[in-house]
C-alpha positions, 0 to 999 in steps of 0.5 A: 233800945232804938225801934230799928236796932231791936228789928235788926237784932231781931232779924240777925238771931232768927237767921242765926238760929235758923242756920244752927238749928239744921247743923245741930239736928245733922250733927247729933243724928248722924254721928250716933248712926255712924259711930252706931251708938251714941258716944260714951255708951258700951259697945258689946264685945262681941261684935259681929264679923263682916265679911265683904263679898269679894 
């Protein structure tokens, strides 16, 4: 492999990954908070009731 197609492989995966990596930690932080719990996991029964202040 040539010494300058290696640097651009090189430079293209790091700006790849340094672009995945704040979409990956958004996406598996925030959905858990949202949905408030982690997919798959039991919800308790009874959940409490909100009551909106109106």
């Amino acid at each position: 492999m040539d010494s300058s197609l290696r640097l651009f492989v090189n430079q293209y995966l790091g700006v790849v990954i340094a672009a995945l990596v704040p979409v990956v930690l958004i996406a598996f932080l925030s959905i858990p908070v949202t949905l408030g719990g982690h997919p798959g996991e039991m919800r308790a029964a009874v959940a409490p009731i909100t009551q909106h202040m109106t």
